[in-house]
C-alpha angles and dihedrals in degrees: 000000000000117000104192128220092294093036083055101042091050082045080057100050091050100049087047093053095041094047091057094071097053094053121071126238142050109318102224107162106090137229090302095043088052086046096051086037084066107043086042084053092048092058095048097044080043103056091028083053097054110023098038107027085034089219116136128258122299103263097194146047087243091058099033087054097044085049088046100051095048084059099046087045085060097046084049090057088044095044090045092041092044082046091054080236107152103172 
């Protein structure tokens, strides 16, 4: 399944905004933060779901947004614990 540049940046925005409520502490990155968080996050459960799980890539919007989300979950940990933001 190929998303495209738009399917991939609303997979983005959905991760982001997914991921920060699963990570605790104040969200202060905006519409467009939360936006690059997810496709940043995309890129990292991406590459964390295929080169070090070893699974294939995600085949449907359920599965790219769910892979997308658990990256964007871990650079929200990095960016708050580089911030000092504890929460």
């Amino acid at each position: 399944m190929d998303l495209g540049f738009f399917g991939w940046i609303i997979v983005g925005l959905i991760a982001g905004a997914i991921a920060g409520f699963f990570v605790p502490g104040r969200e202060r990155f905006g519409c467009i933060g939360t936006m690059l968080i997810g496709i940043l996050g995309g890129i990292v459960g991406g590459w964390l779901w295929t080169s070090v799980l070893g699974m294939g890539t995600a085949t449907s919007l359920i599965g790219a947004i769910f892979v997308a989300t658990i990256g964007s979950i871990i650079v929200l940990f990095v960016l708050r614990a580089m911030t000092g933001d504890r929460g």
